[in-house]
N, CA, C and O atoms as CSV, one atom per row, in Angstrom:
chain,resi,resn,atom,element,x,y,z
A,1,UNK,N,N,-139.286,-142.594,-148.010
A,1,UNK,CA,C,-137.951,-143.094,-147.769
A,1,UNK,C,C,-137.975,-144.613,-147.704
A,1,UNK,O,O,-138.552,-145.291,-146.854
A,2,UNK,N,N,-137.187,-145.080,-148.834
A,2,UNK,CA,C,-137.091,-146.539,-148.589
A,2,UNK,C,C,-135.706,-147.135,-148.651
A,2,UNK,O,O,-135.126,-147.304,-149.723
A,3,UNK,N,N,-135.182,-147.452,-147.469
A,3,UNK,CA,C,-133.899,-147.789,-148.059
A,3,UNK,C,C,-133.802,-149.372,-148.103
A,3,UNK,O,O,-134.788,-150.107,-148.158
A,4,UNK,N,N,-132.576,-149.771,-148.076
A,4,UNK,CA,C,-132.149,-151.245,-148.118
A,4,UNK,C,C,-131.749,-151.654,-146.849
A,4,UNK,O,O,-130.528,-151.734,-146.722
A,5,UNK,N,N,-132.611,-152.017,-145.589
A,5,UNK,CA,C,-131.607,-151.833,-144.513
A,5,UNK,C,C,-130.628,-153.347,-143.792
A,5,UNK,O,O,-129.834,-153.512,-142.867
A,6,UNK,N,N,-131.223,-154.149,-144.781
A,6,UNK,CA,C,-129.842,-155.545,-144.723
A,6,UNK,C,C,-128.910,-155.185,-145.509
A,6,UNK,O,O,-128.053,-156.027,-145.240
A,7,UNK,N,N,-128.543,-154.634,-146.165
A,7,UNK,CA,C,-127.638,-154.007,-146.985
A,7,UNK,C,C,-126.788,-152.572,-145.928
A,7,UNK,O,O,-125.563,-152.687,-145.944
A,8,UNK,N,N,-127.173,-151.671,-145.312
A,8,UNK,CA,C,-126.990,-150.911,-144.271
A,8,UNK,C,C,-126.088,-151.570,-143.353
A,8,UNK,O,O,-124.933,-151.354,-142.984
A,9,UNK,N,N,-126.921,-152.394,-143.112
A,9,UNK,CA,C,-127.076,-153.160,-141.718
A,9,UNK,C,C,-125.348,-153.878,-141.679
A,9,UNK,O,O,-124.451,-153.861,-140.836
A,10,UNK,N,N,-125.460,-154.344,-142.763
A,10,UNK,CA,C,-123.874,-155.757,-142.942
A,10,UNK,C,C,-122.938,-154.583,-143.823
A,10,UNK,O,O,-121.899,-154.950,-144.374
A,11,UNK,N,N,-123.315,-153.409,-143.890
A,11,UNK,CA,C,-121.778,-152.713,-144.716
A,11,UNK,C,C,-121.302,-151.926,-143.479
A,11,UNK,O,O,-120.146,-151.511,-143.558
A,12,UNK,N,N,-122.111,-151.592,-142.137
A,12,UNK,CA,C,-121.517,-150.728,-141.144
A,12,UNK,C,C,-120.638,-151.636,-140.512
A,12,UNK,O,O,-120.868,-152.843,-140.590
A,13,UNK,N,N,-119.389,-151.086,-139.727
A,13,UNK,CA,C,-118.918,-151.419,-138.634
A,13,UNK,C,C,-119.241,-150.914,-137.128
A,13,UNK,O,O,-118.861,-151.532,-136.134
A,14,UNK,N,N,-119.878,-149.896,-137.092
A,14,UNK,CA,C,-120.265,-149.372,-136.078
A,14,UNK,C,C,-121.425,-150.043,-135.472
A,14,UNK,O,O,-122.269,-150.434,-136.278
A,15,UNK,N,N,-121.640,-150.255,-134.263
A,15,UNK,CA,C,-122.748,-151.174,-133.730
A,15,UNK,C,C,-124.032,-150.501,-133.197
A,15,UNK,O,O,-125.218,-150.813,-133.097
A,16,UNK,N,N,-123.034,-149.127,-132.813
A,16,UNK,CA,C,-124.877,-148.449,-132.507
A,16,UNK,C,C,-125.405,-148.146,-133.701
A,16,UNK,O,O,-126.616,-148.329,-133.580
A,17,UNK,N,N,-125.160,-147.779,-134.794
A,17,UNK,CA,C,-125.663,-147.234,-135.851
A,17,UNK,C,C,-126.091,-148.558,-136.443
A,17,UNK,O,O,-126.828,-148.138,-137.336
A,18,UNK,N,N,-126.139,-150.416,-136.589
A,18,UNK,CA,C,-126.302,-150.929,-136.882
A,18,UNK,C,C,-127.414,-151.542,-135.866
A,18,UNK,O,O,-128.245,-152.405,-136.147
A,19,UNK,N,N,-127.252,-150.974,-134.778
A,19,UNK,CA,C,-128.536,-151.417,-134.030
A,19,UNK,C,C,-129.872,-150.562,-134.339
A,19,UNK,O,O,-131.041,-150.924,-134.199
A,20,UNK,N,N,-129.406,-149.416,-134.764
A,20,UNK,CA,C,-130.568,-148.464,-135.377
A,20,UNK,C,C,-131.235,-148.545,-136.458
A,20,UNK,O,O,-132.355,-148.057,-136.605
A,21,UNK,N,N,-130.364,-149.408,-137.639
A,21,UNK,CA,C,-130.599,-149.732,-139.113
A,21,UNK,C,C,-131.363,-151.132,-138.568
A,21,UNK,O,O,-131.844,-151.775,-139.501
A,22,UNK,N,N,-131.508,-151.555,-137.618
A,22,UNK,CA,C,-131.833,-152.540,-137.937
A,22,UNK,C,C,-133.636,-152.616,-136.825
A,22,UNK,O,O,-134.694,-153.220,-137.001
A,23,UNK,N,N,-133.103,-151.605,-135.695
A,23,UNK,CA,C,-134.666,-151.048,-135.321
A,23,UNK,C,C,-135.886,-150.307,-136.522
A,23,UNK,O,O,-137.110,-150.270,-136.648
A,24,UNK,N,N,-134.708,-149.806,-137.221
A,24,UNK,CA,C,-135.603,-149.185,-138.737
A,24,UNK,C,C,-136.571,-149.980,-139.489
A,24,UNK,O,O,-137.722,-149.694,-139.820
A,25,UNK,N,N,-135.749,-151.233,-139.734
A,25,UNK,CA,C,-135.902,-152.236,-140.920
A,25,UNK,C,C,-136.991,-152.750,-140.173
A,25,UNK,O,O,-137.914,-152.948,-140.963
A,26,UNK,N,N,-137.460,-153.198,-138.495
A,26,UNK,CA,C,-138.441,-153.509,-138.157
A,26,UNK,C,C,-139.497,-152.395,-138.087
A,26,UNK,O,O,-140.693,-152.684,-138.065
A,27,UNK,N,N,-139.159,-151.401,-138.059
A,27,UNK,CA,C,-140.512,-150.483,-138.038
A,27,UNK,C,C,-140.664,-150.559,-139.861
A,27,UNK,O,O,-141.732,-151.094,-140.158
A,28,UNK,N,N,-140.111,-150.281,-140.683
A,28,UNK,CA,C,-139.956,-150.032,-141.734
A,28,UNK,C,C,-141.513,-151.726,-142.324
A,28,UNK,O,O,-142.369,-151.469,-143.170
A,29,UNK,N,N,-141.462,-152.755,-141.829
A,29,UNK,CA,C,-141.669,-153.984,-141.511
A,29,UNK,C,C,-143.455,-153.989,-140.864
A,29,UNK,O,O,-144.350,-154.817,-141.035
A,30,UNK,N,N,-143.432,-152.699,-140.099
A,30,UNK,CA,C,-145.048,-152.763,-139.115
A,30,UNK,C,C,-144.876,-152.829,-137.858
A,30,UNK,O,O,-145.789,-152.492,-137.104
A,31,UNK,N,N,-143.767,-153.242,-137.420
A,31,UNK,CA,C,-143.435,-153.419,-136.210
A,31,UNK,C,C,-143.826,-152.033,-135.460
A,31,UNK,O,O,-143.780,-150.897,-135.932
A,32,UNK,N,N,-144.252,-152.472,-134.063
A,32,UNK,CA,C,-144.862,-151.451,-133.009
A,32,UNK,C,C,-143.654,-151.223,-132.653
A,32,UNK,O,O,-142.765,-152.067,-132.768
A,33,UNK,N,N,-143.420,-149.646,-132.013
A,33,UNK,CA,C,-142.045,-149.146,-131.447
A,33,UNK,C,C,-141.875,-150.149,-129.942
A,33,UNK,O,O,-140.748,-150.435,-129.537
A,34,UNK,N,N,-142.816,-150.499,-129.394
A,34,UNK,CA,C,-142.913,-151.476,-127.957
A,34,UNK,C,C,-142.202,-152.643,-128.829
A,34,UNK,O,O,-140.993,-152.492,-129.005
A,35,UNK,N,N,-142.479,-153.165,-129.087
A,35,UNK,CA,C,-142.504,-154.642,-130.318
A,35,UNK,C,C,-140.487,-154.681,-130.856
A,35,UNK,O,O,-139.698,-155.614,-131.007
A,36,UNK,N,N,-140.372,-153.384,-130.972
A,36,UNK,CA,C,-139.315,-153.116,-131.193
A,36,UNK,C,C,-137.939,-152.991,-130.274
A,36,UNK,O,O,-136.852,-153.561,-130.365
A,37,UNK,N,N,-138.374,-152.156,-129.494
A,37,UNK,CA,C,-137.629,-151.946,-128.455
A,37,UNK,C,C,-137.119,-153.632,-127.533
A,37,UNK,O,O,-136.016,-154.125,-127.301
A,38,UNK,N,N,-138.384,-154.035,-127.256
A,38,UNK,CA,C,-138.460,-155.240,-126.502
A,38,UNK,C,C,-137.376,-156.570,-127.115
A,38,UNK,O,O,-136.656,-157.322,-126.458
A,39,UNK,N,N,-137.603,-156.500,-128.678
A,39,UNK,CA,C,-136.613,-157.558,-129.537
A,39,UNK,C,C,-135.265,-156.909,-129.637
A,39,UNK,O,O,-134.326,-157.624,-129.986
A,40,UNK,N,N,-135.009,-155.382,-129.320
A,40,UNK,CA,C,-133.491,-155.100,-129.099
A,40,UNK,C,C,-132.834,-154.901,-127.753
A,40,UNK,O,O,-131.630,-154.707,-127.592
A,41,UNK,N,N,-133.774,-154.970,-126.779
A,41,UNK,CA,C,-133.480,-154.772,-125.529
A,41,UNK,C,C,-132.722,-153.211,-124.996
A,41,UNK,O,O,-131.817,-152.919,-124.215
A,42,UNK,N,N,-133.536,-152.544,-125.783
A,42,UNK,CA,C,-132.996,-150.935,-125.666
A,42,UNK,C,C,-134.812,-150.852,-125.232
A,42,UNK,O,O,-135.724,-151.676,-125.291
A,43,UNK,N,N,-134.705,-149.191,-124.726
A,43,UNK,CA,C,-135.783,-148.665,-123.925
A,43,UNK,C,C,-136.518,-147.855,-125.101
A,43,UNK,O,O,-135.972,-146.957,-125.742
A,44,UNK,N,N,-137.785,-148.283,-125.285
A,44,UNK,CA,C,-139.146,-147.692,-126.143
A,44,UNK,C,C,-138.567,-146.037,-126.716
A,44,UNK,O,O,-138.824,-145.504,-127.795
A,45,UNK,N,N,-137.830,-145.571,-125.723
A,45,UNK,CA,C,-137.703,-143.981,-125.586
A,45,UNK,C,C,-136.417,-143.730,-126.371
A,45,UNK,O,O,-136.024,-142.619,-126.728
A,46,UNK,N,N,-135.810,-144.898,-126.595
A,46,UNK,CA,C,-134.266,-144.665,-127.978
A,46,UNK,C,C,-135.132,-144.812,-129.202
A,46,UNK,O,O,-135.139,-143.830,-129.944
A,47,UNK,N,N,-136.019,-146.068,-129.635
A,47,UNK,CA,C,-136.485,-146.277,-130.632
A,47,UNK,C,C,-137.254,-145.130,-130.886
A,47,UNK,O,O,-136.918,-144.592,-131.941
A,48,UNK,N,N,-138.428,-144.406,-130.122
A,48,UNK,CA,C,-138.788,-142.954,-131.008
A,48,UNK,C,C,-138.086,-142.181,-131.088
A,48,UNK,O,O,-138.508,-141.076,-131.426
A,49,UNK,N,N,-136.931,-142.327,-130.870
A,49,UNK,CA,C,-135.844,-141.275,-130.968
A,49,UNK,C,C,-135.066,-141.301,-132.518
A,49,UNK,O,O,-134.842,-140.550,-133.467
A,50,UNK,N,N,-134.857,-142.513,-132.133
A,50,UNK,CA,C,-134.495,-142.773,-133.672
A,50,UNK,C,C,-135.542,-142.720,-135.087
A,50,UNK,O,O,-135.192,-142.207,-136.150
A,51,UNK,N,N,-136.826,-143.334,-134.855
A,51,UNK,CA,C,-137.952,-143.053,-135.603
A,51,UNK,C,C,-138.059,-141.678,-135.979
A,51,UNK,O,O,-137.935,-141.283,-137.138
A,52,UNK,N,N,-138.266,-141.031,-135.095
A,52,UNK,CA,C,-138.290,-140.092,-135.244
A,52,UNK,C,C,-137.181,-139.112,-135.914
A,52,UNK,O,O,-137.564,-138.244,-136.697
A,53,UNK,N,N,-135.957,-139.242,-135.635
A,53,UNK,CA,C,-135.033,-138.841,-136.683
A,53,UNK,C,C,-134.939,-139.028,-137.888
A,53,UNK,O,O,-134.845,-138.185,-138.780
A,54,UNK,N,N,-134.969,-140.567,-137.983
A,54,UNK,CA,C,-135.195,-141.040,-139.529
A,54,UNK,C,C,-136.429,-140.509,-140.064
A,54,UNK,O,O,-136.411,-140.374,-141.288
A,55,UNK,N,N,-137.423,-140.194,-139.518
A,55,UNK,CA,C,-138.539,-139.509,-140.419
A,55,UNK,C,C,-138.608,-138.108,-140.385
A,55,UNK,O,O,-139.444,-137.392,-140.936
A,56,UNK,N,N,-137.728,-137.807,-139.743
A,56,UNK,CA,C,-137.581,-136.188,-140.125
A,56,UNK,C,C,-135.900,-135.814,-140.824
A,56,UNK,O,O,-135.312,-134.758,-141.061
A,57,UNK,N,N,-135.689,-136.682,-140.918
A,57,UNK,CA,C,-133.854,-135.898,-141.324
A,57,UNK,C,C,-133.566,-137.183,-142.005
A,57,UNK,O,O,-132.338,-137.167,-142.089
A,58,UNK,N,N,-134.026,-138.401,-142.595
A,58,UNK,CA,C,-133.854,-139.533,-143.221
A,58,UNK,C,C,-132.572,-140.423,-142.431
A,58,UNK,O,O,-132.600,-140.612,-141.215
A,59,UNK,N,N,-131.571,-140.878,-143.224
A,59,UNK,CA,C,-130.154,-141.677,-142.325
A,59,UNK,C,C,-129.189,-140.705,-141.915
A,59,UNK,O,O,-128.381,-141.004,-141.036
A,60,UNK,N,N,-129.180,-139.633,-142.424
A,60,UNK,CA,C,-128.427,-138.205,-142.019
A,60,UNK,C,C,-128.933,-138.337,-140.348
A,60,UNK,O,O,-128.058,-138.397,-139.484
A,61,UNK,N,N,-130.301,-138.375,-139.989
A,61,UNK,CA,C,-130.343,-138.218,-138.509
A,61,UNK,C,C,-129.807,-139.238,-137.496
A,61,UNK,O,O,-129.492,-139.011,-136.328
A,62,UNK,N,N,-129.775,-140.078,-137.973
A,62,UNK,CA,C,-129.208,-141.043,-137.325
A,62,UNK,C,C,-127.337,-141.199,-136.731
A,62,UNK,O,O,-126.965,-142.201,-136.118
């Protein structure tokens, strides 16, 4: 799965779903889920949540 996620990111209006496209684009990147969480100021335990959706159900899980 590879998407475009600055492209995602600036066509949503919704902000949680743009905070998720954009936790993606840093894991997507190498970024550690800690690494991640910490630069969005959401808790380690949303970001595998979301990781984890997106790698099992792609942007549908999200």
């Amino acid at each position: 799965m590879n998407h475009d996620f600055s492209h995602l990111i600036k066509s949503t209006s919704n902000a949680r779903l743009r905070i998720r496209y954009l936790a993606l684009a840093h894991f997507s990147q190498g970024k550690s889920r800690t690494e991640i969480a910490l630069f969005l100021k959401v808790s380690r335990t949303s970001v595998n949540k979301w990781v984890k959706a997106y790698l099992d159900f792609g942007l549908e899980g999200l």
